[in-house]
TINUVO-572621 format. One line per 2 residues: number of its first residue (from 0); their letters; for each residue x, y, z of N, C-alpha, C, O. Coordinates in Angstrom, 1 decimal. Layout:
NUM	A	X Y Z X Y Z X Y Z X Y Z ~ ...
***
This chain:
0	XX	101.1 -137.0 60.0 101.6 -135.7 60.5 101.0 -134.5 59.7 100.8 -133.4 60.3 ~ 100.6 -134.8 58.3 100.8 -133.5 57.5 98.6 -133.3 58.0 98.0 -132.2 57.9
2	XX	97.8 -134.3 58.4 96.4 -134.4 58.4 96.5 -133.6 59.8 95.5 -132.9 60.2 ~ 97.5 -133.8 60.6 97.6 -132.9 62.0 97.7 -131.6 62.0 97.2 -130.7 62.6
4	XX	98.7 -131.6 60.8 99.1 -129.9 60.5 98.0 -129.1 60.0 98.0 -127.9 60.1 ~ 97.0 -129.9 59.2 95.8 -129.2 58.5 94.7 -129.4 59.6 93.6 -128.8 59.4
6	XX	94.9 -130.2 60.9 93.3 -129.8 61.3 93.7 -128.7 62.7 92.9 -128.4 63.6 ~ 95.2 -128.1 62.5 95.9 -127.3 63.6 95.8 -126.2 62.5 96.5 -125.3 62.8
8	XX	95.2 -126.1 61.6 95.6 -125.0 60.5 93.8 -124.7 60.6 93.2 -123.6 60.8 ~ 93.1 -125.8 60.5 91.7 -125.7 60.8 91.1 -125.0 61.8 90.0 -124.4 61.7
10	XX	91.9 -125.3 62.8 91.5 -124.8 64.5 91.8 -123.4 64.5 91.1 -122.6 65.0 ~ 92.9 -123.2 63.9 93.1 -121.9 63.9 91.8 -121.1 63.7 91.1 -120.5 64.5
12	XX	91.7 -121.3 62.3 90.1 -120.6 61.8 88.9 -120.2 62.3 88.1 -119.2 62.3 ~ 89.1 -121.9 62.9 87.9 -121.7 64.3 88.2 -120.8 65.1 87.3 -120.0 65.0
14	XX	89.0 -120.5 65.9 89.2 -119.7 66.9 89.0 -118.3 66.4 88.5 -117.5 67.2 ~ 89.3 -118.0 64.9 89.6 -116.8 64.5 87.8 -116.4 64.5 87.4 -115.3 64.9
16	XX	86.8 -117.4 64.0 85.4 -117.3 64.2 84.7 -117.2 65.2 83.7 -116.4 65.0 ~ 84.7 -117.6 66.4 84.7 -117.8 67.5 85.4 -116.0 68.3 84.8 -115.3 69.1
18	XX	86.3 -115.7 67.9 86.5 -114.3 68.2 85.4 -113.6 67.8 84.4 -113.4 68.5 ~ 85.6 -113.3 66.8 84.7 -112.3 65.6 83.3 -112.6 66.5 83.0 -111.6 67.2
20	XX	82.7 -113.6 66.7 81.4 -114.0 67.1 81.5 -113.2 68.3 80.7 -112.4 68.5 ~ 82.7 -113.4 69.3 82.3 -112.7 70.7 82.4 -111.1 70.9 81.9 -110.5 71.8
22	XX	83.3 -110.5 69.7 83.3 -109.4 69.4 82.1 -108.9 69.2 81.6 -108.1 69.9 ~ 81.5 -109.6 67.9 80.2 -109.0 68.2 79.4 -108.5 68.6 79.0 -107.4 68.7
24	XX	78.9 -110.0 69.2 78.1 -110.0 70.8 78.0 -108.8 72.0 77.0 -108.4 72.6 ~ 79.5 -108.5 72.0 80.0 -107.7 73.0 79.8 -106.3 72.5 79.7 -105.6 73.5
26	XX	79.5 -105.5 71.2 80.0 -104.6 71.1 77.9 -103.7 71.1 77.5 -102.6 71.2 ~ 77.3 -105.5 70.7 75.9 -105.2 70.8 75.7 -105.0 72.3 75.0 -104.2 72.9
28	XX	76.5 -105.7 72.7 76.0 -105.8 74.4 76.4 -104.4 75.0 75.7 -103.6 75.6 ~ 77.7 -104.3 74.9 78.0 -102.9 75.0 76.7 -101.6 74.5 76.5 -100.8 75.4
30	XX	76.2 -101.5 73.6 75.8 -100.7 73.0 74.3 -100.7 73.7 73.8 -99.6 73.9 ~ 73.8 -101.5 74.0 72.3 -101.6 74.6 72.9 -101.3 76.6 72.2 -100.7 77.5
32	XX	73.8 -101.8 76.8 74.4 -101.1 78.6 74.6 -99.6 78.3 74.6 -98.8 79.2 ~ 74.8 -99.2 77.1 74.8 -97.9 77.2 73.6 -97.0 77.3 73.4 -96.2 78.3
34	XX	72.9 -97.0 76.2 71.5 -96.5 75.7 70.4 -96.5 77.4 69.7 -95.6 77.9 ~ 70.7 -97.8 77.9 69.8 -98.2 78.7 70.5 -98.1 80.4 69.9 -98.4 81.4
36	XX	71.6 -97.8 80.4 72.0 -97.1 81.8 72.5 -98.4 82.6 72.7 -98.4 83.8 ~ 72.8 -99.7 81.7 72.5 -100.9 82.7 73.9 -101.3 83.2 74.6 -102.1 82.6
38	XX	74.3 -100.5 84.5 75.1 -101.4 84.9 76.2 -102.9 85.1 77.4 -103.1 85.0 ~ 75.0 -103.9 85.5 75.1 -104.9 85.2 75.7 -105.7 83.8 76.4 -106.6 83.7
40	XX	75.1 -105.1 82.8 75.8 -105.5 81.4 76.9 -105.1 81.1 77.8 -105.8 80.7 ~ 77.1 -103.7 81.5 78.3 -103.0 81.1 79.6 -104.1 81.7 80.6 -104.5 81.1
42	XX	79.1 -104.2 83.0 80.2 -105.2 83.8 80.8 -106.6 83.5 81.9 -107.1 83.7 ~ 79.2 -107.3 82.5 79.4 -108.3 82.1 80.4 -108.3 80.6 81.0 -109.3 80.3
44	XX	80.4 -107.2 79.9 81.1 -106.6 78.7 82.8 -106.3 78.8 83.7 -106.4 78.0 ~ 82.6 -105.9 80.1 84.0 -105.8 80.4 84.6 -107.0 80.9 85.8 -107.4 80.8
46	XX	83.9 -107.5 81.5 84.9 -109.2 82.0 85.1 -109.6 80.9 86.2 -110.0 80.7 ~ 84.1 -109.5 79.7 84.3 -110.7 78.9 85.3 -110.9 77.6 85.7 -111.8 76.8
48	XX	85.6 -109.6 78.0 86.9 -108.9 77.1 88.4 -110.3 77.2 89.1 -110.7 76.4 ~ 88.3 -110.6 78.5 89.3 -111.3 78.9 89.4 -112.4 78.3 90.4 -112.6 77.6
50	XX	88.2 -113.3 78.3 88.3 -114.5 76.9 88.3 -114.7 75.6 88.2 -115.8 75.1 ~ 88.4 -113.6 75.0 89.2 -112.6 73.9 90.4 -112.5 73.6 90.9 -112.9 72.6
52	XX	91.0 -111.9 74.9 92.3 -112.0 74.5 93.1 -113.2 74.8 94.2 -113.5 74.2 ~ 92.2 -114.0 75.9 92.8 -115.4 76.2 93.1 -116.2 75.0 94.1 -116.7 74.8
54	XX	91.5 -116.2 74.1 91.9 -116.9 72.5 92.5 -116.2 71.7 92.4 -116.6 70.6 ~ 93.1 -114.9 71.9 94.2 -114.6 70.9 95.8 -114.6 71.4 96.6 -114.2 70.6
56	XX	96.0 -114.9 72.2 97.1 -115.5 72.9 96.8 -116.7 72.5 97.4 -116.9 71.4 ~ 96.4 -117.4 72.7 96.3 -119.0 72.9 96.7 -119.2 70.9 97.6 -120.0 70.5
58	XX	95.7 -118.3 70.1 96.0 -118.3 68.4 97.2 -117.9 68.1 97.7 -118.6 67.2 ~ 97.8 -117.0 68.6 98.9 -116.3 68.4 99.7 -117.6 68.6 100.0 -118.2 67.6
60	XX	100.3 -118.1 69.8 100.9 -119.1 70.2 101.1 -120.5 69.5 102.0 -121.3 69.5 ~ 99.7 -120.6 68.7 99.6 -122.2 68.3 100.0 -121.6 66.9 100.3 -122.5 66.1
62	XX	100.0 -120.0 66.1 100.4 -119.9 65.1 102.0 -120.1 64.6 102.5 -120.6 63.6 ~ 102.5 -119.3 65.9 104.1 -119.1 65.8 104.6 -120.2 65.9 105.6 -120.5 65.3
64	XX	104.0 -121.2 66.7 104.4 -122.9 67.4 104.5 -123.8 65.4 105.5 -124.5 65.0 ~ 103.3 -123.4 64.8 103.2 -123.7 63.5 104.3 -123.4 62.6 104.9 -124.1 61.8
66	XX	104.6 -121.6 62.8 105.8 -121.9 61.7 107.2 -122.5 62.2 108.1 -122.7 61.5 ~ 107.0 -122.6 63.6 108.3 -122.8 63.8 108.4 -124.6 63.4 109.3 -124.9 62.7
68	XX	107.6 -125.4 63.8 108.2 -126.6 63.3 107.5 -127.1 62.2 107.7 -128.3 62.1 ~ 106.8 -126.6 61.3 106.1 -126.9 59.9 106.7 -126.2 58.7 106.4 -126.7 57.6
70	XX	107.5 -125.1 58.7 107.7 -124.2 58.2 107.2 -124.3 56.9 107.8 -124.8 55.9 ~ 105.8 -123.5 56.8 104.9 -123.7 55.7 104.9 -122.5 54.8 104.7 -121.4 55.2
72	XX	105.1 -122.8 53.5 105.3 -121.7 52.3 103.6 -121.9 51.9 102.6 -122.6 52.3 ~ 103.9 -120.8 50.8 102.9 -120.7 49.4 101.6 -120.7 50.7 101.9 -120.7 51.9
74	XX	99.9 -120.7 50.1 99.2 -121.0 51.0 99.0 -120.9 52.0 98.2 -120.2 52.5 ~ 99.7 -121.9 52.6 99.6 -122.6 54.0 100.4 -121.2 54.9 100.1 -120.8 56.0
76	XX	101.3 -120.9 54.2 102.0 -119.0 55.2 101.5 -118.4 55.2 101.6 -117.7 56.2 ~ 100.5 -117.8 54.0 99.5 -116.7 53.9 98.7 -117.1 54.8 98.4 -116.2 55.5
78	XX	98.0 -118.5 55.3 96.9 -118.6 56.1 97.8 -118.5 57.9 97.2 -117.9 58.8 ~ 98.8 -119.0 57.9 99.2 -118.4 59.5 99.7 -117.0 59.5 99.8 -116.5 60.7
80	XX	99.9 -116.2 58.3 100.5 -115.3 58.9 99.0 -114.2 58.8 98.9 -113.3 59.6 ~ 98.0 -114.6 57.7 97.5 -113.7 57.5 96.2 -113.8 59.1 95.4 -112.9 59.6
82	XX	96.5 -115.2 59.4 95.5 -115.2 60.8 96.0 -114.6 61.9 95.3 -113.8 62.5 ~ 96.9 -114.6 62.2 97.5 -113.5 62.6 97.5 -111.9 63.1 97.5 -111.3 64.1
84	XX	97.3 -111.8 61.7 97.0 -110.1 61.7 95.6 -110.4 61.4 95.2 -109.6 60.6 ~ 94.6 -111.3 61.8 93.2 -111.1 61.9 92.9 -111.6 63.5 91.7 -111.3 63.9
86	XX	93.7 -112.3 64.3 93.9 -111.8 65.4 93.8 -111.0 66.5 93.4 -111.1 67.7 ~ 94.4 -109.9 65.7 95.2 -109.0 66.2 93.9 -107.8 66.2 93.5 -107.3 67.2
88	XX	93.5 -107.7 64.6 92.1 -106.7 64.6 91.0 -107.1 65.2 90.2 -106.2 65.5 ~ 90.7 -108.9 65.7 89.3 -109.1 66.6 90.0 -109.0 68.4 89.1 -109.4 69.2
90	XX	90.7 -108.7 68.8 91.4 -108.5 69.8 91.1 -106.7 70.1 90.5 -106.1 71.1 ~ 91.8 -106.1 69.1 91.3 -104.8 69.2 89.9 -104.5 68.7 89.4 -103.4 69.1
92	XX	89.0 -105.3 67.9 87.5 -105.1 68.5 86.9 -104.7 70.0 86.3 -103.8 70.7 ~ 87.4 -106.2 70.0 87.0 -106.6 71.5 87.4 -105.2 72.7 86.7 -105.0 73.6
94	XX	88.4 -104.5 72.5 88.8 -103.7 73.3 88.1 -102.5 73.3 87.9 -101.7 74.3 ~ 87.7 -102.5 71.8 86.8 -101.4 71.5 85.0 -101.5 71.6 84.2 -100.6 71.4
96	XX	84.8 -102.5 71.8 83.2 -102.7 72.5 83.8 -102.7 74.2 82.7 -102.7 74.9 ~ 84.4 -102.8 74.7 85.0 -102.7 75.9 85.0 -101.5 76.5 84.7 -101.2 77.7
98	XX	85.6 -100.5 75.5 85.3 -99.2 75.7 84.0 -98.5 76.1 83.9 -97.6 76.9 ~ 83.0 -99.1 75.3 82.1 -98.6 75.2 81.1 -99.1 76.7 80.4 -98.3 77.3
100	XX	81.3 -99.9 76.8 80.8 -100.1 78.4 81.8 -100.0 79.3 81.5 -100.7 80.2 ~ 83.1 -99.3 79.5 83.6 -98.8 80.3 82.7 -97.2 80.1 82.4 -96.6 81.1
102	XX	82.6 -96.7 78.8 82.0 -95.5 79.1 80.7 -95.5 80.2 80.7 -94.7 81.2 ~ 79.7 -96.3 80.0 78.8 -96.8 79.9 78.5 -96.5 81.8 77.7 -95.8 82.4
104	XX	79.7 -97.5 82.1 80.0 -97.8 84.0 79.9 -96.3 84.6 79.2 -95.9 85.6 ~ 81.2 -95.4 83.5 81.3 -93.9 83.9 80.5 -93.2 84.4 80.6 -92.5 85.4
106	XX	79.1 -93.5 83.1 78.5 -92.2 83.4 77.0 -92.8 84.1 76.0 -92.2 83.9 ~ 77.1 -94.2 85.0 76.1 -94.7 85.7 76.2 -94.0 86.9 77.2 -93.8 87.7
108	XX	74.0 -93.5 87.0 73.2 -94.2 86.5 72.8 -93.1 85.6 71.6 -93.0 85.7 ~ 73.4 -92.2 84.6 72.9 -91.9 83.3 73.3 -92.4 82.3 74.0 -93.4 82.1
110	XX	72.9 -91.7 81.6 73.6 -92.3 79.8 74.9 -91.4 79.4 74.8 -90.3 80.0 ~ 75.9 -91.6 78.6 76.5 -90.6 78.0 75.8 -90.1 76.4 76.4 -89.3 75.6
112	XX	74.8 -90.7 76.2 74.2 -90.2 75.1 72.6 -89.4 75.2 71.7 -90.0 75.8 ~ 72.5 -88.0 74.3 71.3 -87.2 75.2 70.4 -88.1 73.9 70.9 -88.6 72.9
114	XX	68.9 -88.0 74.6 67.9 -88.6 74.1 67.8 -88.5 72.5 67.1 -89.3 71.9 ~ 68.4 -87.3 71.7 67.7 -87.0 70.3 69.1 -87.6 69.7 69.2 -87.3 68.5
116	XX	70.2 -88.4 70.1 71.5 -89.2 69.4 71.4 -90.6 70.1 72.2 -91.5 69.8 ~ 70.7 -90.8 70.8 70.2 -92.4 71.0 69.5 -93.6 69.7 69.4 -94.8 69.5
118	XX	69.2 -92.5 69.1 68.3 -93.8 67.9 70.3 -93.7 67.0 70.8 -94.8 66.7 ~ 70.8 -92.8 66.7 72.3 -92.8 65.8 73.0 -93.6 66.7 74.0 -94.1 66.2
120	XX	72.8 -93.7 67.5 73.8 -94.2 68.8 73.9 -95.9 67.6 74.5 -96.5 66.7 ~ 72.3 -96.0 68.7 71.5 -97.1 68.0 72.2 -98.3 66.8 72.8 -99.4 66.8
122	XX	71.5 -97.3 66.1 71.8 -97.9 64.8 73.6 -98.0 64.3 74.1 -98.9 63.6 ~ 74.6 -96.8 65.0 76.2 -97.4 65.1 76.2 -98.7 65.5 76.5 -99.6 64.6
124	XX	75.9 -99.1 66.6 75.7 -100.1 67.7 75.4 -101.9 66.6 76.1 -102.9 66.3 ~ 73.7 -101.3 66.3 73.9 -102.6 65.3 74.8 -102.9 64.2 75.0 -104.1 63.8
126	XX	75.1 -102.1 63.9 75.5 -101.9 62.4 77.1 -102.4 62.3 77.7 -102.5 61.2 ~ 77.5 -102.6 63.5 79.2 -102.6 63.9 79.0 -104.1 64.1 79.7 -105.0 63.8
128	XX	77.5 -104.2 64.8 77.3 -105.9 65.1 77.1 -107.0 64.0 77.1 -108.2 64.2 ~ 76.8 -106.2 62.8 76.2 -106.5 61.7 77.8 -106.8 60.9 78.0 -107.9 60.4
130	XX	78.5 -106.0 61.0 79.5 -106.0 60.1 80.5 -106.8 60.9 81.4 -107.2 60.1 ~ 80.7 -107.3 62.1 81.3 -108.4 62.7 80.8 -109.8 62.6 81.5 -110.8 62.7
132	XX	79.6 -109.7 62.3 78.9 -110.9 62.2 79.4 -111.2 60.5 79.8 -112.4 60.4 ~ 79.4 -110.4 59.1 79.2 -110.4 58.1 80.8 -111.2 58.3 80.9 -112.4 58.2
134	XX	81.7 -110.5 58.6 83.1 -111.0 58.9 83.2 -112.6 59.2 83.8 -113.3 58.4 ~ 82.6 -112.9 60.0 82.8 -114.2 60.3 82.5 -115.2 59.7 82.9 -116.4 59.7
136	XX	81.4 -114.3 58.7 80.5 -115.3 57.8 81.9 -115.2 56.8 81.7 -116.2 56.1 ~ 82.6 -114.8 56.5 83.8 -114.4 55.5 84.9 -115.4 55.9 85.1 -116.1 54.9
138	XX	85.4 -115.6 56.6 86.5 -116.2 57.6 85.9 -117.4 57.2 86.6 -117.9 56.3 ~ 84.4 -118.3 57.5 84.0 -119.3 57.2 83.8 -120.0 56.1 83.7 -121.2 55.9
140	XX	83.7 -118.7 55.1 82.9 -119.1 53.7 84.1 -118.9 53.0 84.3 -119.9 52.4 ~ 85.0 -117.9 52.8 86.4 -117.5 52.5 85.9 -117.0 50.9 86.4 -117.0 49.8
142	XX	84.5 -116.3 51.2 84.1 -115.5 49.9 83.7 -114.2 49.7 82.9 -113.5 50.2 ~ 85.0 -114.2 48.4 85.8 -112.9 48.4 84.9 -111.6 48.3 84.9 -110.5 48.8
144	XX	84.2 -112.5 47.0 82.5 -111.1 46.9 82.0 -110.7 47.9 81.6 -109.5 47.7 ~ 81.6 -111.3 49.7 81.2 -111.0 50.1 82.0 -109.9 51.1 81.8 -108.8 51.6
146	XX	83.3 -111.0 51.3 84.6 -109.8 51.9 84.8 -108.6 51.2 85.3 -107.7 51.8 ~ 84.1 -108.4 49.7 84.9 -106.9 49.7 83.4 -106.2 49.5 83.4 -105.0 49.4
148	XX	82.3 -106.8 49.5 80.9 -105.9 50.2 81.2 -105.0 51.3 81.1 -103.8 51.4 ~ 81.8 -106.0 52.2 81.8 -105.0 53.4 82.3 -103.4 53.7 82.0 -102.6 54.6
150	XX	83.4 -103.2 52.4 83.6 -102.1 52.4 82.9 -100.5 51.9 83.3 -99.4 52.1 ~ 81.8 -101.0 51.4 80.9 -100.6 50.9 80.0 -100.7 52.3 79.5 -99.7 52.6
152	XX	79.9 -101.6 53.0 78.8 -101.7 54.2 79.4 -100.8 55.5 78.8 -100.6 56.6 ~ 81.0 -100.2 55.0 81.1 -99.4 56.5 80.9 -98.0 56.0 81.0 -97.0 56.7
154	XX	80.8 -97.7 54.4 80.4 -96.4 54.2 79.2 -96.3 54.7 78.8 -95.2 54.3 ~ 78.3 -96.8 55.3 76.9 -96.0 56.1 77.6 -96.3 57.4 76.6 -96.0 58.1
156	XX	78.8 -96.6 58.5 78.8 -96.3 59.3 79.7 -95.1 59.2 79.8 -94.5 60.3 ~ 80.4 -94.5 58.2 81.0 -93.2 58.0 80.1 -92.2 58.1 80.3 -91.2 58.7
158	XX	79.0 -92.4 57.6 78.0 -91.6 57.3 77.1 -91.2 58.7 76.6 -90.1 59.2 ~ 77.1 -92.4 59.0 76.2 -92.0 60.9 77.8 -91.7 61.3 76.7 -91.7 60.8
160	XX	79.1 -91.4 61.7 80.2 -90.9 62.4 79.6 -89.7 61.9 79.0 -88.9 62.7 ~ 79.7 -89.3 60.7 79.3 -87.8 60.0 78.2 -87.1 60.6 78.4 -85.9 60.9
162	XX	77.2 -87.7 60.8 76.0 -87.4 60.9 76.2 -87.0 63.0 75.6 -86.0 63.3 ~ 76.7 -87.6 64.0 77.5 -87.4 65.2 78.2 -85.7 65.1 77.8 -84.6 65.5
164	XX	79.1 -86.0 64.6 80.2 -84.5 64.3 78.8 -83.9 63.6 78.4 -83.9 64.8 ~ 78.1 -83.5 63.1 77.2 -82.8 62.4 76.8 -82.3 63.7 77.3 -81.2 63.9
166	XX	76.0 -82.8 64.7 75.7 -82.4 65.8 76.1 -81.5 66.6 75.7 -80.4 66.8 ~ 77.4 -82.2 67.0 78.6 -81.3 67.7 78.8 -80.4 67.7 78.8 -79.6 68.7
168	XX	79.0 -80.1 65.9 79.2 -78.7 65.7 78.0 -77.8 65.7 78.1 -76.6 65.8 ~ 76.9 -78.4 65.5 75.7 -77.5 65.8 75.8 -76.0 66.4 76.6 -75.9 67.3
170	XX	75.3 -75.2 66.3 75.5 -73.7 67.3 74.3 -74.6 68.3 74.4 -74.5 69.5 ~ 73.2 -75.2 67.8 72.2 -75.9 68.6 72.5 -77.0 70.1 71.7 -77.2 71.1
172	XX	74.0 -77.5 69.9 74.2 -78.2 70.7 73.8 -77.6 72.0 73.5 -76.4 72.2 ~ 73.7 -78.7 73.0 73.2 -77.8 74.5 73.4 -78.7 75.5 72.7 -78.7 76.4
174	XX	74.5 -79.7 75.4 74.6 -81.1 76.5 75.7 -80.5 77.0 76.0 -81.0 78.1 ~ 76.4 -79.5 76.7 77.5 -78.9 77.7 78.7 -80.1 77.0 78.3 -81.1 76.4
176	XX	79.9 -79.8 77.2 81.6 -80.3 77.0 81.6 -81.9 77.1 81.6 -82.8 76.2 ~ 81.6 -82.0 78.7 81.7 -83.7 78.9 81.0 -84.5 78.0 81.4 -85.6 77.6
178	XX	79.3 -83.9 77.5 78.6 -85.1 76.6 79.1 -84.9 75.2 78.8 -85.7 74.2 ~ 79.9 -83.9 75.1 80.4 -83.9 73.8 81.6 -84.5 73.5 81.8 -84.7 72.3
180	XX	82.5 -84.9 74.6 83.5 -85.6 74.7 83.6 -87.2 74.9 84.4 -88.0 74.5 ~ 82.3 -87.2 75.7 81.8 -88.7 75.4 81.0 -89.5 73.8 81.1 -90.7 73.3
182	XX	80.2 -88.1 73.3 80.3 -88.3 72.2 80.8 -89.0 71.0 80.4 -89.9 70.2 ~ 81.7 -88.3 71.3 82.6 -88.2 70.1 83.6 -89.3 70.6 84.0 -90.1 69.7
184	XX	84.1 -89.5 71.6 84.6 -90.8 71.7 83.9 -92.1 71.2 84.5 -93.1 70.7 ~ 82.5 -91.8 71.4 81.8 -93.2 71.3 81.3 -93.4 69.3 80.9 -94.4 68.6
186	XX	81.7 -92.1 69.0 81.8 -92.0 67.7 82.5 -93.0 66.7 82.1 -93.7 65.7 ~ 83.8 -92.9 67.5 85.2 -93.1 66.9 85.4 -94.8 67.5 85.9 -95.8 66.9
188	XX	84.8 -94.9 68.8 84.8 -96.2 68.7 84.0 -97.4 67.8 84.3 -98.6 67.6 ~ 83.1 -96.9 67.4 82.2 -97.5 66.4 83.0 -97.7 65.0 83.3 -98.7 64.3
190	XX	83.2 -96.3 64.8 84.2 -96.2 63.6 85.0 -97.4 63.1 85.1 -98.1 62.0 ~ 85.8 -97.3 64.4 87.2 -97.9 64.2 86.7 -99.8 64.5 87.0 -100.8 63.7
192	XX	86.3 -99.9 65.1 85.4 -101.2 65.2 84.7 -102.2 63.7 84.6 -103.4 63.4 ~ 84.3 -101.0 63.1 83.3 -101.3 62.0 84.7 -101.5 60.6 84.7 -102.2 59.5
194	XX	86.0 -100.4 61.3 87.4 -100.5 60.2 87.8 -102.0 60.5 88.3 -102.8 59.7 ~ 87.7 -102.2 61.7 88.3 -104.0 62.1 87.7 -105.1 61.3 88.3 -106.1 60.9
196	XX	86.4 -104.6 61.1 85.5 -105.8 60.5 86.2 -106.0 59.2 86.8 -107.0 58.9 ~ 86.0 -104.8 58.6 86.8 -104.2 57.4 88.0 -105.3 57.0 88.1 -106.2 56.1
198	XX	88.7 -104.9 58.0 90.0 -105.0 57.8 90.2 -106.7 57.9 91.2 -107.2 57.4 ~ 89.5 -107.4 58.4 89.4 -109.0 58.6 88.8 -109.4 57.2 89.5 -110.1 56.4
200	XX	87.7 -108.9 56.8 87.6 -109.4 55.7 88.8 -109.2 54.5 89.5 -110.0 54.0 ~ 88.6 -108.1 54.4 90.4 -107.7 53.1 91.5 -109.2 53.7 92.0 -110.2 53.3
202	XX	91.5 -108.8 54.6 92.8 -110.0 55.0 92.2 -111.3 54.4 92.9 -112.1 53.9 ~ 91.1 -111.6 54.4 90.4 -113.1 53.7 90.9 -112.8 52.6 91.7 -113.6 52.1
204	XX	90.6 -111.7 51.9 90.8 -111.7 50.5 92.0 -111.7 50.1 92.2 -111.8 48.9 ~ 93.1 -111.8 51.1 94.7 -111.7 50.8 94.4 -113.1 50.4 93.9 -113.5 49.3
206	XX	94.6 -114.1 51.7 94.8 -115.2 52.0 94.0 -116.1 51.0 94.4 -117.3 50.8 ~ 92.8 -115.6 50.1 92.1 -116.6 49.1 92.8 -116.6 47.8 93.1 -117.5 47.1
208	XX	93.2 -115.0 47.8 93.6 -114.9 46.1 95.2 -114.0 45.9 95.8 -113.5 44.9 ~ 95.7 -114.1 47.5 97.0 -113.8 47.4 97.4 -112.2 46.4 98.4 -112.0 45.7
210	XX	96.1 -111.3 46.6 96.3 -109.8 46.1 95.4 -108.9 47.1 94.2 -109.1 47.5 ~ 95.9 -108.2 47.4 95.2 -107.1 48.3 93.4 -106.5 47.6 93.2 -106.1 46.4
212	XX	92.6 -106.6 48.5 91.5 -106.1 48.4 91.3 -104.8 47.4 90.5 -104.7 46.4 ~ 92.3 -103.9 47.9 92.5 -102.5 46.9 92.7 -102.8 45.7 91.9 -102.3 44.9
214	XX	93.8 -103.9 45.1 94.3 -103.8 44.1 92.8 -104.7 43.8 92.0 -103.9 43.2 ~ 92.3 -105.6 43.9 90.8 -106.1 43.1 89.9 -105.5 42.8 89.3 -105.5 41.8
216	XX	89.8 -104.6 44.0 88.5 -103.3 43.4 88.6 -101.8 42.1 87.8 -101.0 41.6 ~ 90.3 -102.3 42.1 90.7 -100.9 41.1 89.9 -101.4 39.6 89.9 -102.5 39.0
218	XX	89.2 -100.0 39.3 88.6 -100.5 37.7 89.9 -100.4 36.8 90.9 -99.9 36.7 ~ 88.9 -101.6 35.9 89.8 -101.9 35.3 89.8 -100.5 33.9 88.9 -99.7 33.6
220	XX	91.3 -100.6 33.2 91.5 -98.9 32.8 91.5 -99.1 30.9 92.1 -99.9 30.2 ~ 90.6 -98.2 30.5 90.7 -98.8 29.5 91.5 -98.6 28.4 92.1 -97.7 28.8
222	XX	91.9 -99.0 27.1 92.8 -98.8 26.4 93.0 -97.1 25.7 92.6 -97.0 24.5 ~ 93.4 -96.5 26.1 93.5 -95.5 25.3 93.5 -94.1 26.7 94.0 -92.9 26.7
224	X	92.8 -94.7 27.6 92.0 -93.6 28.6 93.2 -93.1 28.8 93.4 -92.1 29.5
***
């Protein structure tokens, strides 16, 4: 019974990897239907959203199913509950590379991004795919050094969101309202995407060493200061 309960505690994991992985995928995929006007991907980006949420329903289900007849303390609760709420943030990934090729559909057959914010576009785009990919490698490896890298790796996608709004406000701007509204949405989608990655890893770091990511990185204070 109890070798059943650990390879349903295993599966979980998987699934939780297996998200992250399609998250990715999608948010690259997304990001190249945009740049490049392509229809066709955009459409494929948005279907694919659905088997996303299918395996976080399906996780969610086999988690609650877990506490309810295993009822597992210490460890083994941090790992269902904290999969869980990592779930929950590759689900709202997924929704949010979703966005981005719903934008994408909008404004076909142009781009919503003008030619001199396509390489920033760009580089948001990988950089979100980079930091979902680093994620998964986290979830797999359950190592903490590399989980709290990442927080450090979404300060350069702050910095390209920054570098977006720098634009905007430009007196130079000249795409007129709507591209500035498309913009800046596709801004914040990146953003918030790149905080998901974030936020999966910290959650590894709960579930390894049972203390919040914050409280690990606080320096330590010295006697007297």
């Amino acid at each position: 019974m109890r070798d059943a309960y650990h390879e349903e505690l295993d599966s979980i994991g998987e699934g939780l990897v297996e998200m992250a992985r399609l998250v990715g995928s999608a948010i690259g995929r997304a990001t190249t239907a945009m740049l490049d006007a392509d229809l066709k991907l955009a459409e494929s980006v948005i279907a694919a959203d659905q088997k996303v949420d299918d395996l976080q329903h399906d996780l969610e289900a086999r988690a609650i199913a877990l506490l309810a007849r295993q009822q597992p303390v210490a460890t083994d609760l941090r790992i269902v509950v904290t999969s869980l709420r990592m779930s929950a943030d590759l689900e709202r990934s997924g929704d949010l590379a979703q966005h981005v090729a719903k934008l994408a559909r909008l404004r076909f057959p142009e781009t919503a991004v003008p030619q001199d914010l396509q390489a920033t576009i760009l580089e948001m785009g990988q950089l979100a795919q980079r930091l979902m990919a680093k994620a998964a490698e986290v979830i797999i490896t359950k190592d903490v050094d590399l989980a709290l890298q990442l927080e450090t790796d979404d300060d350069e996608m702050d910095l390209l969101h920054r570098t977006l709004f720098q634009h905007l406000i430009d007196d130079r701007w000249k795409h007129g309202i709507e591209t500035a509204v498309d913009v800046t949405l596709l801004g914040r989608y990146y953003e918030r995407f790149a905080d998901h990655a974030v936020s999966v890893a910290k959650r590894v770091v709960y579930l390894v060493t049972g203390e919040h990511a914050d409280e690990l990185q606080q320096p330590t204070q010295v006697d007297g200061a």
